[in-house]
Every structure is written in C-alpha cells, then in structure tokens.
PAVONU-993372 format. One record per residue (C-alpha): residue number from 1; residue in three letters; y, z, x. Coordinates in nm, 4 decimals, always signed. Layout:
<NUM,ALA,<Y,Z,X>>;
...
//
This chain:
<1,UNK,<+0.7388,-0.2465,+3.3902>>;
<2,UNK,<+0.3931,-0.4198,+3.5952>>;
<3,UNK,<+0.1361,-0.4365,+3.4053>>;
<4,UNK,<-0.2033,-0.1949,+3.4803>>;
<5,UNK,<-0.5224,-0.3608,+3.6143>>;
<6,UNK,<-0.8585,-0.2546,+3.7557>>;
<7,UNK,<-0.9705,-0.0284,+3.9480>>;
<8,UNK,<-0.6511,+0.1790,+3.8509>>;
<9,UNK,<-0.7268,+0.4741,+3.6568>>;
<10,UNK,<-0.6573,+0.5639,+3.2346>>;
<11,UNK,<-0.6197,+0.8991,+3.1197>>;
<12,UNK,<-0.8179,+0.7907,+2.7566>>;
<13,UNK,<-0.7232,+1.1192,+2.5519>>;
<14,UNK,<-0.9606,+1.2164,+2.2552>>;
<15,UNK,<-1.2205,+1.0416,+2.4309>>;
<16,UNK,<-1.5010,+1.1248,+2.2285>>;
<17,UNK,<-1.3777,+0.9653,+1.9217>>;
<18,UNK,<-1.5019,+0.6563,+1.7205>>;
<19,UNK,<-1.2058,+0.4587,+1.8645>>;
<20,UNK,<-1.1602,+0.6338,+2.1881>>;
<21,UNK,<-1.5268,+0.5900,+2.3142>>;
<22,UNK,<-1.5037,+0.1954,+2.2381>>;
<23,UNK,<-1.1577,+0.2013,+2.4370>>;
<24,UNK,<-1.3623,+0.3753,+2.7628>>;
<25,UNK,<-1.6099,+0.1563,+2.7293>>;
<26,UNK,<-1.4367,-0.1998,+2.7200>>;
<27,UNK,<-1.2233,-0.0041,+3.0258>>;
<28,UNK,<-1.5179,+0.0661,+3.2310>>;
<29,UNK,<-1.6459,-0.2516,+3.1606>>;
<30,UNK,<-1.2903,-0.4630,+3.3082>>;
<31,UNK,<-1.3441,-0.2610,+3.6418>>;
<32,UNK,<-1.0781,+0.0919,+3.5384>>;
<33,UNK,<-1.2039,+0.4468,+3.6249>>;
<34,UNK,<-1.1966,+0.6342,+3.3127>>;
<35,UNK,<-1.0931,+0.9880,+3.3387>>;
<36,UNK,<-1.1413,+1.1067,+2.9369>>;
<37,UNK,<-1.0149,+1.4624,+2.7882>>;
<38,UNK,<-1.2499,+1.6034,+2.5298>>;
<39,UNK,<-1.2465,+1.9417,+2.3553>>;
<40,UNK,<-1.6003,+2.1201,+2.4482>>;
<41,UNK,<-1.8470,+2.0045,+2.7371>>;
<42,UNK,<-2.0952,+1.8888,+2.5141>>;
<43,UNK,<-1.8676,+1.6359,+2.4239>>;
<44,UNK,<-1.8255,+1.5044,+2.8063>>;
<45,UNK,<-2.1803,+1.5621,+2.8689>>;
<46,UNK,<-2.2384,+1.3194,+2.6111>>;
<47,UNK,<-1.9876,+1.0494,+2.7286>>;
<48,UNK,<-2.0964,+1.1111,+3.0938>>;
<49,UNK,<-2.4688,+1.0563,+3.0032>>;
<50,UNK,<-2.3728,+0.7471,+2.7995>>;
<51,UNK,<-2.1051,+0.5541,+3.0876>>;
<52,UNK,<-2.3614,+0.7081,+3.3660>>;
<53,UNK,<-2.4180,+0.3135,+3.4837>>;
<54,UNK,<-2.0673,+0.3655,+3.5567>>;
<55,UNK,<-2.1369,+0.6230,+3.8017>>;
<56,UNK,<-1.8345,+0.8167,+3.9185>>;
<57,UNK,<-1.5820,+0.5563,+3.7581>>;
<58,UNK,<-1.6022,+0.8144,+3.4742>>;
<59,UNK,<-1.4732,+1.1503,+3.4328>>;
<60,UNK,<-1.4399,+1.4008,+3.1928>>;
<61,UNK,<-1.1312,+1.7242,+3.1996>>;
<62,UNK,<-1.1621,+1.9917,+2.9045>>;
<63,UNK,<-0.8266,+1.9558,+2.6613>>;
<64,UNK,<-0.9214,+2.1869,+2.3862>>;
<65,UNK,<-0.6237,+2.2103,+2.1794>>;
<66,UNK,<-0.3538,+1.8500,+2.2242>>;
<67,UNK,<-0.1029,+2.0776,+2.0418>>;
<68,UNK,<-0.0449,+2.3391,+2.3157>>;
<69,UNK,<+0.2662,+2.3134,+2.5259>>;
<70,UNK,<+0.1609,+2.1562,+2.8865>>;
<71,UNK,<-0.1768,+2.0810,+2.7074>>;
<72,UNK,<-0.2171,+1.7367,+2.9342>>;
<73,UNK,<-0.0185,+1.8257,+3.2420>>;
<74,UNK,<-0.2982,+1.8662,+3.4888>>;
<75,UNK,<-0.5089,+1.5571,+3.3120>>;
<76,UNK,<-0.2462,+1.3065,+3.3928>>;
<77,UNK,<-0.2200,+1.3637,+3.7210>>;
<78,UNK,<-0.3225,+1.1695,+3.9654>>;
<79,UNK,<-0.3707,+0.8377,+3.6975>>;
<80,UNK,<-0.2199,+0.4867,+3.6760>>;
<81,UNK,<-0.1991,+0.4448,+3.2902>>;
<82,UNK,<-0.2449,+0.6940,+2.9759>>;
<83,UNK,<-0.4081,+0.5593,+2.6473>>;
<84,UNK,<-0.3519,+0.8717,+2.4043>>;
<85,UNK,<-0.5875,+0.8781,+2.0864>>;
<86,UNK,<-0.5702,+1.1997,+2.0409>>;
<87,UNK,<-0.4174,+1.3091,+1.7542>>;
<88,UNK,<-0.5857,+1.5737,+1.4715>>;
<89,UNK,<-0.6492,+1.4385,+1.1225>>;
<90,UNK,<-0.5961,+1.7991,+0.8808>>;
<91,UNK,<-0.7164,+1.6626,+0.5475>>;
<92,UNK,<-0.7765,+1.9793,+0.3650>>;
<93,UNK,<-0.3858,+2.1697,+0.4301>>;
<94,UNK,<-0.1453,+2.1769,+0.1851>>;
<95,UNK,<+0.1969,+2.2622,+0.3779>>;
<96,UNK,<+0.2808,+1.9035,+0.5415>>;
<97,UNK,<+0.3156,+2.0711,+0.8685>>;
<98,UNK,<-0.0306,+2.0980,+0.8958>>;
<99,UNK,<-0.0356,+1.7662,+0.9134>>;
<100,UNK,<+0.2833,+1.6366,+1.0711>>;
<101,UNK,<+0.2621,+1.9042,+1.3778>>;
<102,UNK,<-0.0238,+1.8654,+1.5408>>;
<103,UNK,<+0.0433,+1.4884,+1.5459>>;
<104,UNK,<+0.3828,+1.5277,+1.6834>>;
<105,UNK,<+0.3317,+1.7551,+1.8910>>;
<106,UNK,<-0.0065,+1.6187,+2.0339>>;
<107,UNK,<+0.1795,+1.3047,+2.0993>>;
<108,UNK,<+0.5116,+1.4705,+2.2628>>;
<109,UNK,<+0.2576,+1.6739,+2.4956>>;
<110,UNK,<+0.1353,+1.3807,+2.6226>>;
<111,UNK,<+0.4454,+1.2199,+2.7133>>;
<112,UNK,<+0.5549,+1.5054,+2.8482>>;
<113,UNK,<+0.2972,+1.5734,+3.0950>>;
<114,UNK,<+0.3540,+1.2355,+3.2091>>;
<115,UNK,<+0.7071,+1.2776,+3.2793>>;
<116,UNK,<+0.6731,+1.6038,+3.4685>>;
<117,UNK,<+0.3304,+1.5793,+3.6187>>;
<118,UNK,<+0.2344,+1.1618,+3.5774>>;
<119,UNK,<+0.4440,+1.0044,+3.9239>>;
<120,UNK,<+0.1837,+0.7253,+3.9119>>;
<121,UNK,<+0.1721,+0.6286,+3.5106>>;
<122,UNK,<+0.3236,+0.3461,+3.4598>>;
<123,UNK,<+0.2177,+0.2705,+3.1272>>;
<124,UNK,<+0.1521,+0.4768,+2.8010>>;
<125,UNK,<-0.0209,+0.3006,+2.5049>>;
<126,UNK,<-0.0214,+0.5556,+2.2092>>;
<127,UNK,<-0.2858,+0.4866,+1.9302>>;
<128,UNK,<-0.0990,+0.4986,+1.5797>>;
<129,UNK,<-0.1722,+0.3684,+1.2044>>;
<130,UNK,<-0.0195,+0.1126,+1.0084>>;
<131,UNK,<-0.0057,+0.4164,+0.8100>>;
<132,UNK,<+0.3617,+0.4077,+0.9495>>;
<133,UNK,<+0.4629,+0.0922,+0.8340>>;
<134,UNK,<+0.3306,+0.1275,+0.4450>>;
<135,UNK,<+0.7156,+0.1463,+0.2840>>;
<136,UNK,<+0.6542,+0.0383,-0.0866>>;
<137,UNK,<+0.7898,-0.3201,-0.1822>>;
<138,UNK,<+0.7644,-0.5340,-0.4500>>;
<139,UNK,<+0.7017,-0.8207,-0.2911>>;
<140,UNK,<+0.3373,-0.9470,-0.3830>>;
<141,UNK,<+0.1624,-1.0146,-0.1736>>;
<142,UNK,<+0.3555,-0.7101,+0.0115>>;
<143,UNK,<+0.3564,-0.8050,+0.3990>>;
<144,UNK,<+0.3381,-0.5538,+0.6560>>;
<145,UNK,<+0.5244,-0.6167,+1.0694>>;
<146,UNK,<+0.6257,-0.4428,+1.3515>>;
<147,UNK,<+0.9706,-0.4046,+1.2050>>;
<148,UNK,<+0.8360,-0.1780,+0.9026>>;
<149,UNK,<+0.8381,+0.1931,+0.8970>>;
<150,UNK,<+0.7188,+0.4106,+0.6266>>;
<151,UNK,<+1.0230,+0.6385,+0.5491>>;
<152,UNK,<+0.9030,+0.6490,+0.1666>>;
<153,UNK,<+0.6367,+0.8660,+0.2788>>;
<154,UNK,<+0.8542,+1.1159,+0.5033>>;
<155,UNK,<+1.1170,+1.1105,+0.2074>>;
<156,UNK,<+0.8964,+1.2106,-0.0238>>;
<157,UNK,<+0.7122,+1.4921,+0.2083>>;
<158,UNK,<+1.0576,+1.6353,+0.2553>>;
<159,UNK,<+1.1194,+1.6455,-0.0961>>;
<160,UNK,<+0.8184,+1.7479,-0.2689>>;
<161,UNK,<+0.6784,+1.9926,-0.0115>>;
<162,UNK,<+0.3291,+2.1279,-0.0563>>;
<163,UNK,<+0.3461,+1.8981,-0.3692>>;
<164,UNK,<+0.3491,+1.6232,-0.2353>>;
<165,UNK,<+0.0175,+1.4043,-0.2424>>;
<166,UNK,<-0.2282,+1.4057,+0.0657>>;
<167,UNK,<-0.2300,+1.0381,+0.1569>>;
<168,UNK,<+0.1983,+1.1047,+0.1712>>;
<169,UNK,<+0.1645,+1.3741,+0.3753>>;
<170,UNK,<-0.0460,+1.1887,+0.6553>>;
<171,UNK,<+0.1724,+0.8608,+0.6461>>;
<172,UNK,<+0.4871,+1.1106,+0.7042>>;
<173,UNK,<+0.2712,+1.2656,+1.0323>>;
<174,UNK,<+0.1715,+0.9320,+1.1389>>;
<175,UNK,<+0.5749,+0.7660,+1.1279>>;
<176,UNK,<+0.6760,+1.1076,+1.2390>>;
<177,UNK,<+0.4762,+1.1071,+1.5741>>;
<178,UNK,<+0.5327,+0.7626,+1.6821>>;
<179,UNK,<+0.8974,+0.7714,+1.5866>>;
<180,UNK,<+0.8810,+1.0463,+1.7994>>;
<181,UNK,<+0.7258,+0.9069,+2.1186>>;
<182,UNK,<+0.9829,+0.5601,+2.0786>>;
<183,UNK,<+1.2985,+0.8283,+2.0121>>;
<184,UNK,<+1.0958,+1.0494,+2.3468>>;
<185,UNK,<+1.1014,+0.6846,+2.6006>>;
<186,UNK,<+1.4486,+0.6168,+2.4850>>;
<187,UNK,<+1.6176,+0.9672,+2.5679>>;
<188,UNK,<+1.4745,+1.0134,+2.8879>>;
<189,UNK,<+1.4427,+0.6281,+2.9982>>;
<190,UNK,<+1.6642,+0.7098,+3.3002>>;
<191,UNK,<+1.4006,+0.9720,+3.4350>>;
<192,UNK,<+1.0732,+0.8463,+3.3378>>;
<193,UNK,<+0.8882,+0.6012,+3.5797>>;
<194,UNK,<+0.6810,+0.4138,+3.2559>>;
<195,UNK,<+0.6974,+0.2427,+2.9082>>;
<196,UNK,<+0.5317,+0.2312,+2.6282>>;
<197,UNK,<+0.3308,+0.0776,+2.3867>>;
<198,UNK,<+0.1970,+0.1511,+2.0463>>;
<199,UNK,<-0.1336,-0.0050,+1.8566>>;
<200,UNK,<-0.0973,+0.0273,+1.5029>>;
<201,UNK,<-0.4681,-0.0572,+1.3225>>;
<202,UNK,<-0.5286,-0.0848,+0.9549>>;
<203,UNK,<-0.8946,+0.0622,+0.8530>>;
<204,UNK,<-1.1246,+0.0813,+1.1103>>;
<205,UNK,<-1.5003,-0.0334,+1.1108>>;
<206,UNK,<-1.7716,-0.1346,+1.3194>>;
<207,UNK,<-2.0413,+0.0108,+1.4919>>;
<208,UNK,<-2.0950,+0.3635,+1.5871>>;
<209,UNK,<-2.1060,+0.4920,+1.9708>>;
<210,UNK,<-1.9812,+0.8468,+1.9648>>;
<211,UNK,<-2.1777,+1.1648,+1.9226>>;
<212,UNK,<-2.2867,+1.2089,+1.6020>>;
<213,UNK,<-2.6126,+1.3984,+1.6157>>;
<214,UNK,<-2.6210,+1.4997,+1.2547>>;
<215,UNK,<-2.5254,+1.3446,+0.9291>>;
<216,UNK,<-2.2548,+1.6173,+0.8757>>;
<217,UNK,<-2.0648,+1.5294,+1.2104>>;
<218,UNK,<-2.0514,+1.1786,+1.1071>>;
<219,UNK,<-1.6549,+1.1564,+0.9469>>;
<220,UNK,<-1.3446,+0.9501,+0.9485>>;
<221,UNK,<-1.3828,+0.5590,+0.8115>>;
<222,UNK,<-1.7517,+0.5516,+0.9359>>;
<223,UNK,<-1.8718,+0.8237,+0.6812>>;
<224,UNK,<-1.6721,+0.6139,+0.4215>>;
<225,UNK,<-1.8015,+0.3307,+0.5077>>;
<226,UNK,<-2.1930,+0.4441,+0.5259>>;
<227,UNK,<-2.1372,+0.6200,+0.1596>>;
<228,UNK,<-1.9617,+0.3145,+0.0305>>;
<229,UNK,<-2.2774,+0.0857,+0.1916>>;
<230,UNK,<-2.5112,+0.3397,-0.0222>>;
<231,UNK,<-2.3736,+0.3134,-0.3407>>;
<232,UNK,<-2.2873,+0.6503,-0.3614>>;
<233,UNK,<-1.9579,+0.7757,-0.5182>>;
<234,UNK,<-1.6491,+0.5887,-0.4029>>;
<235,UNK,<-1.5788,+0.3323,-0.4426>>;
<236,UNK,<-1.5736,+0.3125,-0.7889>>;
<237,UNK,<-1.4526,-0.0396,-0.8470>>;
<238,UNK,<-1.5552,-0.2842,-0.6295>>;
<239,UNK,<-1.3466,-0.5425,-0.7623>>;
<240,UNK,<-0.9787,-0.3590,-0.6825>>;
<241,UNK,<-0.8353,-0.4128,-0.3446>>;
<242,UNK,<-0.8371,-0.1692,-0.1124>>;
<243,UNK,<-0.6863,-0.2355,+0.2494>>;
<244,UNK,<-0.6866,-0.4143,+0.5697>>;
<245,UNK,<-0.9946,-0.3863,+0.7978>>;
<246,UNK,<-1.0134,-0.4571,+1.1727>>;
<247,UNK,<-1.3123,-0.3691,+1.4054>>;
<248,UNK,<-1.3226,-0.1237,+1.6296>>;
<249,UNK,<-1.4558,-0.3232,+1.8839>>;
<250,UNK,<-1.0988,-0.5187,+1.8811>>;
<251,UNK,<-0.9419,-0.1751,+1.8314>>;
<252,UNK,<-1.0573,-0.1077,+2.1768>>;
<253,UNK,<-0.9362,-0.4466,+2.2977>>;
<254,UNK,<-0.6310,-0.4942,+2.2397>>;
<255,UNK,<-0.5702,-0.1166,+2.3511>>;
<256,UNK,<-0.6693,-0.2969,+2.7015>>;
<257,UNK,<-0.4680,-0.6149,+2.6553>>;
<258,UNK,<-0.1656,-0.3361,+2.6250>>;
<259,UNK,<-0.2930,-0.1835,+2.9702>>;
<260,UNK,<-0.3191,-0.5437,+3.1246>>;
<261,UNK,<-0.0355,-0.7369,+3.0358>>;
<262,UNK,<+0.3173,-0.6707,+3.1385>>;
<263,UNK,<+0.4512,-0.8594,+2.8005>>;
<264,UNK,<+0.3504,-0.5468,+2.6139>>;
<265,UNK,<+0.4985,-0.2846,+2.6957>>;
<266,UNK,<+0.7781,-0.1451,+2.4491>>;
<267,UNK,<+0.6581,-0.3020,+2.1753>>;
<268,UNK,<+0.4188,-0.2254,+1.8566>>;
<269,UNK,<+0.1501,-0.4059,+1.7771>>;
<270,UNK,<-0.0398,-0.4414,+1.4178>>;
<271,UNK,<-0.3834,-0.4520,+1.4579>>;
<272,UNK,<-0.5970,-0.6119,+1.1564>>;
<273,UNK,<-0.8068,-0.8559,+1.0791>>;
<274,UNK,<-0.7752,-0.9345,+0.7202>>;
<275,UNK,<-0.7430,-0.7466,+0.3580>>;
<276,UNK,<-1.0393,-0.6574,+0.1968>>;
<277,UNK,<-1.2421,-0.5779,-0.1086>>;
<278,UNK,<-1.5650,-0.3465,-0.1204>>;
<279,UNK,<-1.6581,-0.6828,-0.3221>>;
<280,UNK,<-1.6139,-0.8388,-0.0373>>;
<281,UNK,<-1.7878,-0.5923,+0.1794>>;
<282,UNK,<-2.0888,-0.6184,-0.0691>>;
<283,UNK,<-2.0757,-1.0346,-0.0293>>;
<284,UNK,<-2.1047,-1.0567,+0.3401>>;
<285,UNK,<-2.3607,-0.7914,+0.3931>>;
<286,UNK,<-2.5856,-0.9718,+0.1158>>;
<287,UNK,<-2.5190,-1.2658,+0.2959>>;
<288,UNK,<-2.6544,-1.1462,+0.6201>>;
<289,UNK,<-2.9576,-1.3273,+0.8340>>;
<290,UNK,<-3.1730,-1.1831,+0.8774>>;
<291,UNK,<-3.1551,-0.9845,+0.5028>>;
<292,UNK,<-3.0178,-0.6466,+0.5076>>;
<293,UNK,<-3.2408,-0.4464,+0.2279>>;
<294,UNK,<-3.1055,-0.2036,+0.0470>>;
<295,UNK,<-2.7088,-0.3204,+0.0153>>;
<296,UNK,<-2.5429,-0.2667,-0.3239>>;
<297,UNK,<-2.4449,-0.6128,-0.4862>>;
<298,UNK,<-2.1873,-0.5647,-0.7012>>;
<299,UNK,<-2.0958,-0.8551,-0.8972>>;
<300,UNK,<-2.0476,-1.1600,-0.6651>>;
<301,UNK,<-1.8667,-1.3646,-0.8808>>;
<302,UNK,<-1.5436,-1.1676,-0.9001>>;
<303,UNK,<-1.2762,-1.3318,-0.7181>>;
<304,UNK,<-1.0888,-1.0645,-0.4556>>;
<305,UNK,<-0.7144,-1.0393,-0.4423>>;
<306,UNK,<-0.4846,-0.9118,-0.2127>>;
<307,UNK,<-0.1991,-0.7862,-0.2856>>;
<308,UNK,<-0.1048,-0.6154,+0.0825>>;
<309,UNK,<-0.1288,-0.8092,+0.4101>>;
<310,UNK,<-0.1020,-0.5945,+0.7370>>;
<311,UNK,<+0.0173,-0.9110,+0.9610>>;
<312,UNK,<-0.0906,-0.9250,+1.3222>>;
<313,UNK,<+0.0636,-1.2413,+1.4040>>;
<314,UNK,<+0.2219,-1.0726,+1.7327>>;
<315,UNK,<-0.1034,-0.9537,+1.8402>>;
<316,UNK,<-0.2508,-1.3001,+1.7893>>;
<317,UNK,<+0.0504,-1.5000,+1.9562>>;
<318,UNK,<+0.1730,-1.2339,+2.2492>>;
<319,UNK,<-0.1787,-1.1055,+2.3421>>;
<320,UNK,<-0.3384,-1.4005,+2.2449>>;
<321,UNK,<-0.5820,-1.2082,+2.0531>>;
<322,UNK,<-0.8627,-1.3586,+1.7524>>;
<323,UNK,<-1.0262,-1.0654,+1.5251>>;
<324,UNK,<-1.3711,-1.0239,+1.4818>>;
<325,UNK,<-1.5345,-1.1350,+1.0943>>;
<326,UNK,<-1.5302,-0.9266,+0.8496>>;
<327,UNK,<-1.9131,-1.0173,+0.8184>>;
<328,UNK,<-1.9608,-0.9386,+1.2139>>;
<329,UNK,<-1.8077,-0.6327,+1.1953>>;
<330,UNK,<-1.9814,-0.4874,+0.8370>>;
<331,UNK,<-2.3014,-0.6149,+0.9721>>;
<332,UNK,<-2.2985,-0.4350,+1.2990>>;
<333,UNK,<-2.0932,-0.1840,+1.1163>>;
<334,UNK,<-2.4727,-0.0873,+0.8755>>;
<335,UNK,<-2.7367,-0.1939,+1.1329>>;
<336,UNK,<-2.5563,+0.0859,+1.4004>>;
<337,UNK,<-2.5221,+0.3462,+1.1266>>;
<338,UNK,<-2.9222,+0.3099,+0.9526>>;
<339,UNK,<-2.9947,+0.3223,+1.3432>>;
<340,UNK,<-2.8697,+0.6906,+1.3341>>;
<341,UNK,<-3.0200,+0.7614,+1.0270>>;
<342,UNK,<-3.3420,+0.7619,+1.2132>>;
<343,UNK,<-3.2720,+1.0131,+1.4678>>;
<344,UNK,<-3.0647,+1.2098,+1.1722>>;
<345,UNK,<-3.4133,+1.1943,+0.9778>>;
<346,UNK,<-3.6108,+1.2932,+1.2599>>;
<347,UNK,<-3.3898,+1.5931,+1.3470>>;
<348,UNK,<-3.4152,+1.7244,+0.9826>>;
<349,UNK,<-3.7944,+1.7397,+0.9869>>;
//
C-alpha cells in the first residue's frame, strides 16, 4: 500500500490527548492538514488556539462518545490517512467489559467508518500498548517483540471475572482491541482500499502540551509521573524495577514514520526506549544542568536491574528510528509540568 505524505490529510482521533496532541503537532509540522476529533468544543478550541500558526491546516469535528456505532463515519471522510488514539481508559469498573468494550469497540468504529465512508484512506495506524504483548515468562531478563501477545491476561479475565485484578483487566482490553483491528483488515482485505499499522509504546513521558487547566485534569502517566517527581506516595521503593519508558515526543514520531513510509504498513511496532527505575529517574534529574531544586534523591548508589526489556529493535532498524534519553525526556518531562504548576497556582488564588 503507498505510503502517506504531506499535504495529505490525518484523521488524528482523541486529539486532545497527551499523545494525540504531540502526534498533530509533529504532523502539522511535516506539512499534513490535521483534521482532529475531540469530545466537547472546549477541547478543539483549545487545540485550534494552540496549532493557530497552522492556520486552516487544522481542524477540529465533535466525536463525543468512540463507542457509538457509526461514531467516526462522517470524520473520515474526505481524509488520506487515520491515526486512531482514541481509546477510553475505565480504571475504576469492576466487570471487565467496562474495560474491554469501549476499547474494542472504539477501535472497530474506526475501521469501520473507514471502510464504508473512508474511499481516500489509505493507511490506518492504531495507537496500542505493549500492554498486549506482557505474556509472563521466565526468562530473565524477560524480552518483549512484535511476535508476543498477552493471552495470560485475557485468560485470566475470562476466568476470574469481576475478580480478576485491574492491571489484568486492561492488558485483556488492550490485546482484545488490536487483535481485533488485525482479525478486522484480514476479513475484509478484499473490500477495504488500506492497511494497517499498530504502535505499541511502553510508559509514556515527556513534556506536557494538552489542556490541563487544573491540577485535577492532569491524569494518565503525567500525573504519575509529577507525584512520583514530588515524593509523594508511590513509588514506594525506588530501588525495584518498574517498566519501560519512551517519550512522547518519539511516541508522536514514529506514529508519523508509520504515515510516511510504505515499509510499515501491516506490521507492529514496539515503541521504547529503555527499562527503568524511579532510582534511575531520581539520578538523571539530580544530574541535570542547570540544577533542578526540589527532586527527591533516593539513594544513588543502588545499582538498577532489569528484569523486562520491551525491544524496539524493528523500530530502530525498519524506521530507522533512535529514542530520546531517559535524562532528556525526565528533564523536559518536570520543567513542562512545574511550568503548569504556575498557572494551576495562580488559578487557585
């Protein structure tokens, strides 16, 4: 399938998110109109007054629910190339369809209203985790590819039902709804006029460009990552490894790369940088120049191990991509975050 360059125009759904909003912006900045969904105007306002140097290269439509039937058939038409984001994180539910159905079914919407109302699309890349690659193994250090899915987690959802643990639950939704976009290209290959790609990233940090006016609309891995950076409650020890990072910045990128280059499409891609510590976290920010004040410490001579590698060798050697440091991206990461905690500050007062 040819591969999608500028000026052609991406259908960027979830638009307004922390990943989505770095995806429209490295678009906008290759040369692509941007046409974005969001799920209130103040949300497009927001992203129009931000890309507004981009003039009429960006656009905003009102998707307020992914999960309805025909939910993107009037947003895809009319585009070259649909980068879907979109998918709702329930976090709080019990019953596992409150997790696994609006991901599935946000994610079949979208490829449906490209095949009935998308002529143009020839290219879908579909954000996913490596969420659905994390099958246990007893390999140490356990190594993580394209050719892993997480069935333990779907397994266990099936069997344990409302009992089964949250983290389970939202692995099983996110191996469900790409296994379900891959199984969606395959049945209807003969009548669909695009392929597909999917980005799989580990963690996600890096600085903050989406609306967060207050503190309490602040959520996802940058929330974790600001309480983390403030001492405060998790995580409780720093020494214990934790997961892969990558920055959103290269999130965004390699989101693009899929758009761009024809080698992509219908393949996965892992995207992450490296495994981390919060020790580690702690070292490079205390290791910034200029000094960052205020960053907890830890204990800096504990020696980090990693005992799970999310590998994005592919990415590296088919896109030709090189990750951002994990001192780049913590840095950036704080100074964008204590940035908003002025105008959260001044809008409490």
């Amino acid at each position: 399938m040819p591969a999608v360059q500028p000026p052609a125009t991406v259908l960027v759904t979830g638009a307004s998110g922390f990943v989505a909003v770095w995806i429209t912006k490295t678009l906008l900045e290759r040369g692509f109109h941007v046409r974005g969904t969001v799920r209130s105007p103040s949300k497009g306002e927001y992203l129009a007054n931000l890309f507004k140097t981009h003039g009429s290269k960006f656009t905003y439509v009102l998707v307020e629910d992914v999960s309805l039937e025909g939910a993107f058939d009037q947003a895809v038409k009319g585009v070259d190339a649909v980068v879907h984001t979109a998918s709702p994180v329930n976090v709080d539910g019990e019953e596992p369809d409150a997790f696994i159905k609006p991901a599935v079914n946000g994610t079949l919407n979208a490829l449906k209203g490209v095949k009935k109302h998308g002529a143009s699309v020839k290219r879908v890349v579909i954000t996913g985790s490596v969420a659905a690659l994390l099958q246990p193994k007893d390999d140490v250090p356990a190594v993580y590819t394209e050719a892993d899915w997480n069935t333990f987690a779907v397994e266990e959802v099936k069997a344990k039902g409302i009992h089964a643990d949250q983290m389970s639950k939202y692995r099983a939704s996110k191996t469900l709804a790409e296994r379900a976009a891959w199984d969606f290209v395959e049945q209807n290959k003969a009548e669909i006029g695009f392929d597909l790609a999917t980005i799989l990233p580990s963690c996600v940090f890096g600085p903050v460009l989406h609306d967060t006016p207050t503190i309490e609309q602040l959520s996802g891995t940058p929330k974790f990552f600001y309480v983390s950076t403030r001492g405060e409650g998790f995580p409780r020890d720093r020494k214990s490894p934790f997961t892969n990072y990558v920055d959103v910045r290269d999130v965004a990128e390699i989101h693009v790369r899929a758009l761009e280059q024809e080698i992509a499409g219908g393949q996965r891609f892992v995207c992450s940088a490296a495994p981390f510590t919060w020790q580690d976290i702690y070292n490079a920010l205390n290791s910034a120049e200029p000094p960052i004040p205020n960053v907890p410490k830890g204990d800096p001579t504990i020696e980090s191990v990693y005992p799970t590698i999310h590998s994005s060798d592919k990415a590296r050697t088919v896109l030709g991509f090189k990750f951002t440091s994990l001192q780049s991206t913590v840095v950036d990461a704080l100074v964008s975050l204590r940035e908003r905690e002025k105008s959260w500050a001044a809008s409490a007062d």
